[in-house]
C-alpha positions as CSV (number, residue, x, y, z in Angstrom):
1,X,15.6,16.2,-18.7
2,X,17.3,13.3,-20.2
3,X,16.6,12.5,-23.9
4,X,16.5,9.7,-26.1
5,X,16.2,9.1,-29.7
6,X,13.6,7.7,-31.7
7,X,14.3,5.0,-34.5
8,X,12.8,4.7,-38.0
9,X,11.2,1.7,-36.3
10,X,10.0,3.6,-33.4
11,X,12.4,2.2,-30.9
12,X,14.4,3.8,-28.6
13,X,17.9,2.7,-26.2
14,X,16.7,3.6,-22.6
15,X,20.2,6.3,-21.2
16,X,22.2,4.6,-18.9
17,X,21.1,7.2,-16.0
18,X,17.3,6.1,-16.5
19,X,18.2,2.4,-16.2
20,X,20.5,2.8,-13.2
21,X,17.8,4.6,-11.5
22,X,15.1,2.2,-12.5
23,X,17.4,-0.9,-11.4
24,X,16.0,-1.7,-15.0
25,X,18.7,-5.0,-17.2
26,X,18.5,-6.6,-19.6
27,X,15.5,-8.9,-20.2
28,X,13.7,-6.4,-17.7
29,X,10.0,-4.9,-19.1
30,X,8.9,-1.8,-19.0
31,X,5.5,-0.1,-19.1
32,X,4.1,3.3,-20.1
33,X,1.4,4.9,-18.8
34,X,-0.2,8.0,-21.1
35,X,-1.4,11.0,-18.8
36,X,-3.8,13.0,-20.5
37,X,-1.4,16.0,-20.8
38,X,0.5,14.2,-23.5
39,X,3.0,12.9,-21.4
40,X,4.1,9.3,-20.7
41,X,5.9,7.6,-17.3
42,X,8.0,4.9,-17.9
43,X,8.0,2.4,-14.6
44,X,9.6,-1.3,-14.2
45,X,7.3,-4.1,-14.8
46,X,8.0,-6.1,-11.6
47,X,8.2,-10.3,-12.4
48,X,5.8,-12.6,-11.0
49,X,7.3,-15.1,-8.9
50,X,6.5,-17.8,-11.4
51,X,9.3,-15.4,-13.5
52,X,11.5,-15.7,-10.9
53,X,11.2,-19.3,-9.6
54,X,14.4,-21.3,-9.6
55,X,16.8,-18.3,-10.6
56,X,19.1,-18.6,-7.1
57,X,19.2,-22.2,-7.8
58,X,22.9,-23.8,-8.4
59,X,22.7,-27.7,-9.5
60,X,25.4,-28.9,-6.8
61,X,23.5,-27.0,-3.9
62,X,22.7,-28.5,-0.7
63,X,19.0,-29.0,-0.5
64,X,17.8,-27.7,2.8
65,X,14.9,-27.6,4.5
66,X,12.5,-24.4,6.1
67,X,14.0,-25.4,9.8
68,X,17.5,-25.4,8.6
69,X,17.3,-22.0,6.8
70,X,15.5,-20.8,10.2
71,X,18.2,-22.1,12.4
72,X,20.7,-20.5,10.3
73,X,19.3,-17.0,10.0
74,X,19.2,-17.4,13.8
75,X,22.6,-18.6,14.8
76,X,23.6,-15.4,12.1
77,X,21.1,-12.8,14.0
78,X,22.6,-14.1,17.1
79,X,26.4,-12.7,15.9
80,X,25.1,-9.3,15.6
């Protein structure tokens, strides 16, 4: 078991280990579910895409269209 303090304002750091095997950084949310055995899971609260939207973007990137990205994961598929 890997154990984690308690605050005096009820916080707690999540260990390294837990957050490397949750893929869990910073920003990320987390949510608890209670059993009713007093225990409590911790899992990743996936984003929405609306979260996500316009994160890969670069400003001086090449706009491309659906076509050209299918063409090029062709020609790359085709190298394999």
């Amino acid at each position: 078991m890997i154990a984690a303090l308690i605050t005096s304002k009820g916080q707690i750091t999540i260990p390294k280990k837990v957050r490397q095997s949750l893929h869990l950084h910073v920003g990320d949310k987390v949510g608890f579910e209670i059993s009713g055995n007093n225990e409590a899971i911790i899992k990743p609260i996936t984003k929405t895409a609306a979260e996500v939207f316009g994160m890969l973007h670069k400003p001086d990137m090449k706009v491309v269209s659906v076509e050209e990205m299918n063409k090029a994961i062709t020609e790359k598929h085709k190298k394999f």
